[in-house]
N, CA, C and O of each residue as an XYZ file, in Angstrom:
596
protein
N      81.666    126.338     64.123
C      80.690    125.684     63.278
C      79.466    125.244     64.077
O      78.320    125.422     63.665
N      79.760    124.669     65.222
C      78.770    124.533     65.886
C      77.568    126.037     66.758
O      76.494    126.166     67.344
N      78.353    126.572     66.429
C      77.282    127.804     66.723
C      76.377    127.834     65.536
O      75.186    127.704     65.818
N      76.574    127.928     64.685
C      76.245    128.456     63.483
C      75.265    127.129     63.315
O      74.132    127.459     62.965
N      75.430    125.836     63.469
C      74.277    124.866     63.318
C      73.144    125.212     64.951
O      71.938    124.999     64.824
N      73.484    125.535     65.832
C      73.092    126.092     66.949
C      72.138    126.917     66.429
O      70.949    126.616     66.534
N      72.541    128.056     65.806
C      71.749    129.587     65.430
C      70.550    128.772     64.132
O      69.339    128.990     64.183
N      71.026    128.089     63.333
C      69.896    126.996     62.259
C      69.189    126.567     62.813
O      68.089    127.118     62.776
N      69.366    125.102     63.837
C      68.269    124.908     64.278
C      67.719    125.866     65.251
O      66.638    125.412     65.626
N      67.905    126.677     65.670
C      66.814    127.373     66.720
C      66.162    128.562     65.993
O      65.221    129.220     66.437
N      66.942    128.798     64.522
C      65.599    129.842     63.644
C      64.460    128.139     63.117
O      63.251    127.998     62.939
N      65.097    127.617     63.074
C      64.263    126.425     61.465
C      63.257    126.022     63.103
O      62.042    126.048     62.909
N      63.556    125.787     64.123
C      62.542    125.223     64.963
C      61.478    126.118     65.267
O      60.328    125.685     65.327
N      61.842    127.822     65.548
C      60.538    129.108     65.235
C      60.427    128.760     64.274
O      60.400    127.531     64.337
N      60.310    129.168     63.050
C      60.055    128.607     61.408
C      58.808    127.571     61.465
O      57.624    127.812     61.229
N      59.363    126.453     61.813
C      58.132    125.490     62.218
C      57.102    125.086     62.995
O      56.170    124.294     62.854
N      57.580    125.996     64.068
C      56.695    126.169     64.842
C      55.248    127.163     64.348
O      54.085    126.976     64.706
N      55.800    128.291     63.384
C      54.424    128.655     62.530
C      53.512    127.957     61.981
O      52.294    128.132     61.944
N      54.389    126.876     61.406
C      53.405    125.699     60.714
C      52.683    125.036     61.512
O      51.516    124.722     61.279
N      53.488    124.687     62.812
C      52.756    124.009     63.653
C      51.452    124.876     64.731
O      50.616    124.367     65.478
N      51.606    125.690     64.556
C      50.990    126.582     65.114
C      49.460    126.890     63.906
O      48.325    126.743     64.361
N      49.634    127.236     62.672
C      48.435    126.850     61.479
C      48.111    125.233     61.774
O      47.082    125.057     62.425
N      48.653    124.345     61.488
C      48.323    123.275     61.224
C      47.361    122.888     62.814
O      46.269    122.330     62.705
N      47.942    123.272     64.268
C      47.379    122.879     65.686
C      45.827    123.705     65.769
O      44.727    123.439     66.255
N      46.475    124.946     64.942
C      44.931    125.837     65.000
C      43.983    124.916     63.964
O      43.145    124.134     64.411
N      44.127    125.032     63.070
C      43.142    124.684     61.518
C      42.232    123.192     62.522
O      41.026    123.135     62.764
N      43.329    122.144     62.925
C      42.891    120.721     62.583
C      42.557    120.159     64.347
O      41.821    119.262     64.759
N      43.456    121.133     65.084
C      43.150    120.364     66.320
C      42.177    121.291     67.777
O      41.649    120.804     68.777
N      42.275    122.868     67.276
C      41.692    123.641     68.203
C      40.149    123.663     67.030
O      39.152    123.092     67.472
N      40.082    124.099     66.088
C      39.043    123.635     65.166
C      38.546    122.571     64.576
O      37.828    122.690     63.584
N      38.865    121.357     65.114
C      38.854    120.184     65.256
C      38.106    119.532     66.631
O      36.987    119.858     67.026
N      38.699    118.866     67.050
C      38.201    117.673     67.730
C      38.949    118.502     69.226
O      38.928    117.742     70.194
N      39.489    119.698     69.483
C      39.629    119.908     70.519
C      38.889    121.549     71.123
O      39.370    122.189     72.058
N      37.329    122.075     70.117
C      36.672    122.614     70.358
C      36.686    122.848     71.008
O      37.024    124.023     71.146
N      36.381    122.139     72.094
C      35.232    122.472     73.559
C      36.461    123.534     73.966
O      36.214    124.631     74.467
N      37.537    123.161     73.743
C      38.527    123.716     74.634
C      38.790    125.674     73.696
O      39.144    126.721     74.237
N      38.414    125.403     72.163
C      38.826    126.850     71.689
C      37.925    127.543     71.586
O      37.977    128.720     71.229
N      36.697    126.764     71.960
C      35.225    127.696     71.166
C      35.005    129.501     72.109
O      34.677    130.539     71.533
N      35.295    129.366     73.566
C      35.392    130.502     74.200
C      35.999    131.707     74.040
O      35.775    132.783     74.595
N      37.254    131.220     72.741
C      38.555    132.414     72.645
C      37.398    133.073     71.092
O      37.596    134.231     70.724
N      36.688    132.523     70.615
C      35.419    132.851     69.581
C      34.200    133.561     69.940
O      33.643    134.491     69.358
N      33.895    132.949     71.004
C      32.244    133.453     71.640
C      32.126    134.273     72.532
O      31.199    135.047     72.769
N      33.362    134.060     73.193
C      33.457    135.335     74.781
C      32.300    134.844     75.201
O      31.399    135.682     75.164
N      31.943    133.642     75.644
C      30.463    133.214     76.321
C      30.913    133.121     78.134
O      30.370    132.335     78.911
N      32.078    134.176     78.550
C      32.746    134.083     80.037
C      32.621    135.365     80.374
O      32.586    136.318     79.595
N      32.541    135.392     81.771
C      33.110    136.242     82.389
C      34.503    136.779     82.754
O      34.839    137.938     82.997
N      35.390    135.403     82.727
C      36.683    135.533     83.560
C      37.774    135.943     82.469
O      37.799    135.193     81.494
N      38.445    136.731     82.467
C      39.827    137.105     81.687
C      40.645    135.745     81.223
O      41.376    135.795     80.234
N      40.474    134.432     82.045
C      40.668    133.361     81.531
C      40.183    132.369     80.333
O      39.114    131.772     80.207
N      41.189    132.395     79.603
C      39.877    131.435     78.994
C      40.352    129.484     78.926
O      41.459    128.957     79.045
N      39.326    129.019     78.749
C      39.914    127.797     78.264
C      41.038    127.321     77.215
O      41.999    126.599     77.479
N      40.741    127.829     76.086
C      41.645    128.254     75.163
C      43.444    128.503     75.932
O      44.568    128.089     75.649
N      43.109    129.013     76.534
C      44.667    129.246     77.242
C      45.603    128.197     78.008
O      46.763    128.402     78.366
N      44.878    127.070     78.178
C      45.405    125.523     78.308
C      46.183    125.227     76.732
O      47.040    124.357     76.576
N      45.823    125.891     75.939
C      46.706    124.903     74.829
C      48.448    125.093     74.627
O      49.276    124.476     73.958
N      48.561    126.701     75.905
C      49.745    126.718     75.760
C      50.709    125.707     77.016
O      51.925    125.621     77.190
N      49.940    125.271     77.487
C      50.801    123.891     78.425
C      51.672    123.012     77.440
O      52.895    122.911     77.524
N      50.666    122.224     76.243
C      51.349    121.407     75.684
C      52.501    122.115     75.001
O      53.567    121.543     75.225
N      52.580    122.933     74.417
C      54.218    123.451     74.124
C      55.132    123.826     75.425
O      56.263    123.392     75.648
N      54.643    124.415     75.948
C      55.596    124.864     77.548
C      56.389    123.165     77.962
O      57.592    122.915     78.043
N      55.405    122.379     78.129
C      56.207    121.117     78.564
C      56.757    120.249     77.176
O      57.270    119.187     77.526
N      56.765    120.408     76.032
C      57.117    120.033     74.958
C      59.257    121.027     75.259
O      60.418    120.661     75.444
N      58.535    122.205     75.120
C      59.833    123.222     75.208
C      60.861    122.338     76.365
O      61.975    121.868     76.137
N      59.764    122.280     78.166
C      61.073    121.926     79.044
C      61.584    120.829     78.349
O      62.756    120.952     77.994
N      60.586    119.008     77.843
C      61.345    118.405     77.830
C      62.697    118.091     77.000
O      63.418    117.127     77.257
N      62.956    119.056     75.939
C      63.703    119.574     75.300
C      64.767    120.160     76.157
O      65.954    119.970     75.891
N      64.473    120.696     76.931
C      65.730    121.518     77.866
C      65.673    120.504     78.711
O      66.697    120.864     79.290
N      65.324    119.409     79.372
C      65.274    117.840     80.382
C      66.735    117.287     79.388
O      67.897    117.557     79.692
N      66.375    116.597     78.359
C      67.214    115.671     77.423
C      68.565    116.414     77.047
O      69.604    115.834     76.734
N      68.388    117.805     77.127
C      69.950    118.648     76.728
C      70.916    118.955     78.204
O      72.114    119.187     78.367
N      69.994    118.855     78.952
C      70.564    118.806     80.584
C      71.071    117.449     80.995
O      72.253    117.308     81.308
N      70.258    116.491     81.003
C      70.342    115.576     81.623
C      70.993    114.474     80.508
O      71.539    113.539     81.095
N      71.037    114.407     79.503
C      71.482    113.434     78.493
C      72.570    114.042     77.640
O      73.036    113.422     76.684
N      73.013    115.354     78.008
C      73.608    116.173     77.278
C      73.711    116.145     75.668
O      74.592    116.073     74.812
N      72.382    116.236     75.744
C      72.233    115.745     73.844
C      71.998    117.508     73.247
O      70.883    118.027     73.226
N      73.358    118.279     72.767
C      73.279    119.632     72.694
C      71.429    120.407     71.863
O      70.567    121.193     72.257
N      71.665    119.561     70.591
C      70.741    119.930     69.617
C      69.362    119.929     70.428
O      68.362    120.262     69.791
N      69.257    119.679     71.407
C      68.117    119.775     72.069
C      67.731    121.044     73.050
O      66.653    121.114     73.640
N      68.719    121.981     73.131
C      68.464    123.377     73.703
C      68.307    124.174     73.125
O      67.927    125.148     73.775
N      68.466    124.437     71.405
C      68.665    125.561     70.910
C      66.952    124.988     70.204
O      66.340    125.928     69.697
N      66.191    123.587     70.145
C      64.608    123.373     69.625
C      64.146    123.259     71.235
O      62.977    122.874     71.203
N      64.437    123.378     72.193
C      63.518    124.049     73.348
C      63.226    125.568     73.374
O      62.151    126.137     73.566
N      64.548    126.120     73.114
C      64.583    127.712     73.207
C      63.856    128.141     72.333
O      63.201    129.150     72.593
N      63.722    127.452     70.881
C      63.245    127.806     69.693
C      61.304    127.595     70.082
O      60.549    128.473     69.666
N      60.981    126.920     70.526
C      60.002    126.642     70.686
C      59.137    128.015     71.354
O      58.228    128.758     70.984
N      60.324    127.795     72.989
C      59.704    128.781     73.835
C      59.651    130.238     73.174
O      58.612    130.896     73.211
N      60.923    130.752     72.515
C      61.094    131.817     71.572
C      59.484    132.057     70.651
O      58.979    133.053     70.135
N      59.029    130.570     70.773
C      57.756    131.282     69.681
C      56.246    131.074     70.476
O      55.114    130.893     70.029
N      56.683    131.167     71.614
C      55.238    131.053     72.467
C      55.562    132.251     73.036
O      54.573    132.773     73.553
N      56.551    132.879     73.139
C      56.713    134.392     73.844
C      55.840    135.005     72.348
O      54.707    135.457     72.513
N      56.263    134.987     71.364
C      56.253    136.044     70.332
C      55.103    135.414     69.816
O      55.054    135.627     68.604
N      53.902    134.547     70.316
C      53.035    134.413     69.996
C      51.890    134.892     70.728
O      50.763    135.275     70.414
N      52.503    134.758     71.753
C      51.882    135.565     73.006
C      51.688    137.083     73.022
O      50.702    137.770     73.290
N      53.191    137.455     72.576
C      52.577    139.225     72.587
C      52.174    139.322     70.994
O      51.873    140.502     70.808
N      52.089    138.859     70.220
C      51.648    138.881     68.752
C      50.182    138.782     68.923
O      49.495    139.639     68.366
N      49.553    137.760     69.689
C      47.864    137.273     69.318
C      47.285    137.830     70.605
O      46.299    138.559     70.500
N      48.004    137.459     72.341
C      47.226    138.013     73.252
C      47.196    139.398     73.252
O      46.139    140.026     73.188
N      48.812    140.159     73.350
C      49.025    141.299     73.782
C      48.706    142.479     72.617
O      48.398    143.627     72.936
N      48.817    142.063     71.341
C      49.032    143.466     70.581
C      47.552    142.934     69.663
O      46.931    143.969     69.422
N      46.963    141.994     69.215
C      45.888    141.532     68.268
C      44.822    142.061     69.327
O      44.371    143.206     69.305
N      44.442    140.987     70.347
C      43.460    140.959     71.533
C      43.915    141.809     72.036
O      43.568    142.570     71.133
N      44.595    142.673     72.937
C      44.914    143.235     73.790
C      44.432    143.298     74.930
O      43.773    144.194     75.458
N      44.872    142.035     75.421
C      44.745    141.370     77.046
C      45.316    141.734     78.155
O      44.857    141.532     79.279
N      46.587    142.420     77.829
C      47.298    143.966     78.381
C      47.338    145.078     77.895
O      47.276    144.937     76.674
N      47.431    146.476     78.253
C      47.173    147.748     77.633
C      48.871    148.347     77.412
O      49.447    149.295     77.945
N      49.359    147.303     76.355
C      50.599    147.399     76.153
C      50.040    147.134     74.157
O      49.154    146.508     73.573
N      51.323    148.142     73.720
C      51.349    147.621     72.079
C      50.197    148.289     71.605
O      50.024    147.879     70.457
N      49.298    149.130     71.910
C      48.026    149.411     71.398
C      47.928    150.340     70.746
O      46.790    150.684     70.425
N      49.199    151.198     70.244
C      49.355    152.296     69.375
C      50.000    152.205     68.480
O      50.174    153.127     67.683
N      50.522    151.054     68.389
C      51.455    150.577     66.589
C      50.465    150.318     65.569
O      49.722    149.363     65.343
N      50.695    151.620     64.928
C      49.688    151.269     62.967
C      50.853    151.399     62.162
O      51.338    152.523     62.032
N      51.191    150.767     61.800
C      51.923    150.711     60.638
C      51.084    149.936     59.218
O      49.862    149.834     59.326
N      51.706    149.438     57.996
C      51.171    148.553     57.190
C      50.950    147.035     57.814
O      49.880    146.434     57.716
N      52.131    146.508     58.474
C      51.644    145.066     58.438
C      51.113    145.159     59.884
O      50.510    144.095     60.021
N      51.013    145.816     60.978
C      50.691    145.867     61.859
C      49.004    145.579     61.445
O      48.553    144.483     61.779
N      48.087    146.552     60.726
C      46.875    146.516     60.217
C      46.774    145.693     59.299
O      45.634    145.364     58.970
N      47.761    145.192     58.704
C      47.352    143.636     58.189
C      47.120    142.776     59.103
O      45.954    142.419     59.273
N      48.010    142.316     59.790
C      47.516    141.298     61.029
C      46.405    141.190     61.667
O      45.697    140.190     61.785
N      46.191    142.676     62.256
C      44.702    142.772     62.735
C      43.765    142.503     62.287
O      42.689    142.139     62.762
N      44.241    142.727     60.954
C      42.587    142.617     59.789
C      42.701    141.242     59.789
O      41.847    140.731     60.512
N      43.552    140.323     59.164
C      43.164    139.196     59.153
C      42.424    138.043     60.257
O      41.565    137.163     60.197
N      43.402    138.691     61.352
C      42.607    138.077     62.912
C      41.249    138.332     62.855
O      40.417    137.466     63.126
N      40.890    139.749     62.435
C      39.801    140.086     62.527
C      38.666    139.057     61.685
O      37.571    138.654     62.075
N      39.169    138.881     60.769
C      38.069    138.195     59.539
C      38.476    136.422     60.233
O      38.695    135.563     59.379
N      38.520    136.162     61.158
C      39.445    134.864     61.068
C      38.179    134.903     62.740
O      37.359    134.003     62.922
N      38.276    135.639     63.332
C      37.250    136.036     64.172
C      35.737    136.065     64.180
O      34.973    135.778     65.102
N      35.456    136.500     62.875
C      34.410    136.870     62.120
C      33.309    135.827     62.297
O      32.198    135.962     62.809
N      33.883    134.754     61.750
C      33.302    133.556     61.979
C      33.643    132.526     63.500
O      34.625    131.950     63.967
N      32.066    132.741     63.916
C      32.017    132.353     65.352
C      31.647    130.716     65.737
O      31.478    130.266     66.871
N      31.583    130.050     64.573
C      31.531    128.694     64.576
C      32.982    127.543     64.314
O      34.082    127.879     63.875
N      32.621    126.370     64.669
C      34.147    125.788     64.555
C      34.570    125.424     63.026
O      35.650    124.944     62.680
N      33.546    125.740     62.248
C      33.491    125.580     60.724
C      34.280    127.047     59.814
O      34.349    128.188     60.271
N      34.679    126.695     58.773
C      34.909    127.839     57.861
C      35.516    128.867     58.695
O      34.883    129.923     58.677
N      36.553    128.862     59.414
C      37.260    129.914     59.726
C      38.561    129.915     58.678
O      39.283    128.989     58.308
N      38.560    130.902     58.453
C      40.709    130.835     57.875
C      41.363    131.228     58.640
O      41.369    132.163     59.440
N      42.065    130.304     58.316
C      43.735    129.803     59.145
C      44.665    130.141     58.583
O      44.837    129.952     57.379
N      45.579    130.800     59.461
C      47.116    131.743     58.524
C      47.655    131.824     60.199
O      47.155    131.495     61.275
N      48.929    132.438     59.772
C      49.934    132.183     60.946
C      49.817    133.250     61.642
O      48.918    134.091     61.601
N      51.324    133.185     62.695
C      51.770    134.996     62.949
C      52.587    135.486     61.806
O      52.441    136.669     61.498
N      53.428    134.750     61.126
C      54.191    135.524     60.526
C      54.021    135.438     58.876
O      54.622    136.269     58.193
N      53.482    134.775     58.462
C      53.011    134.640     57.496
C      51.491    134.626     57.076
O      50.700    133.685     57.016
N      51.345    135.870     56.824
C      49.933    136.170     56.656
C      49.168    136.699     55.075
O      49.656    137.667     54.492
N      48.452    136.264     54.729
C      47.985    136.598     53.269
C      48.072    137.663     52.897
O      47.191    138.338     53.429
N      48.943    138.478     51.953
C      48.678    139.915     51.303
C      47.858    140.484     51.096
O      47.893    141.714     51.074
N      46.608    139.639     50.821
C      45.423    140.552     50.697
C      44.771    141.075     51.761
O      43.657    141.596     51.705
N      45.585    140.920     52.938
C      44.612    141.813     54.784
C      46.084    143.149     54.661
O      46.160    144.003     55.545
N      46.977    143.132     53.651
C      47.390    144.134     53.603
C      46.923    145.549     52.928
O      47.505    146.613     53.135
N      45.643    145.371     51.987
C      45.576    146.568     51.035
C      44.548    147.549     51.874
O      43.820    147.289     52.832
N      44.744    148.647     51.225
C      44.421    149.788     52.166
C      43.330    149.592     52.132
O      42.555    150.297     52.778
């Protein structure tokens, strides 16, 4: 039984992490923490780095201290919402850097239907180069209408 609440929370913590991932984009990288996303918009750099790429610290150390409290306090439910976390910064990573942006020359030949949905929507979500009026949608839940041919 305890696997099986194990395998729950560590889908329901990816799960929410989409939300949290819309809700961090919409209110806090398009928000009041600009300065830091406006570069992953403008390409106003030279360097393959961008600022933007600091926002994945705060989950990375969100994830360890989750794996800290299940180690050290042996509080179980706390490894399977670290793993869950990290689980969605990998698959956000090759979802938005690697296969959307393509920041490695990996993933760059998958067309399928939702494959070109995704893109399209990034794309229009891109479109707009100010911190105003962008739309906000997830990785995995993305509007049907960046699906039609």
């Amino acid at each position: 039984m305890q696997t099986l609440l194990w395998i729950l929370i560590f889908l329901g913590t990816f799960l929410i992490m989409e939300f949290n991932a819309w809700f961090t984009h919409k209110y806090i990288m398009h928000g009041f923490l600009w300065s830091l996303h406006r570069d992953h918009h403008l390409k106003d750099h030279d360097s393959w780095f961008e600022r933007n790429d600091l926002f994945f610290i705060f989950y990375a150390v969100v994830s360890m201290g989750c794996w800290y409290f299940w180690g050290e306090h042996n509080l179980w439910y706390f490894l399977p919402i670290g793993i869950g976390i990290m689980a969605y910064g990998l698959a956000y990573f090759i979802v938005h850097d690697i296969f959307i942006h393509q920041r490695f020359k990996w993933l760059r030949n998958i067309d399928n239907a939702y494959a070109r949905g995704v893109r399209r929507a990034h794309k229009i979500h891109h479109k707009h180069l100010g911190k105003q009026e962008s739309e906000n949608f997830g990785m995995l839940f993305v509007p049907m209408k960046y699906f039609k041919k």
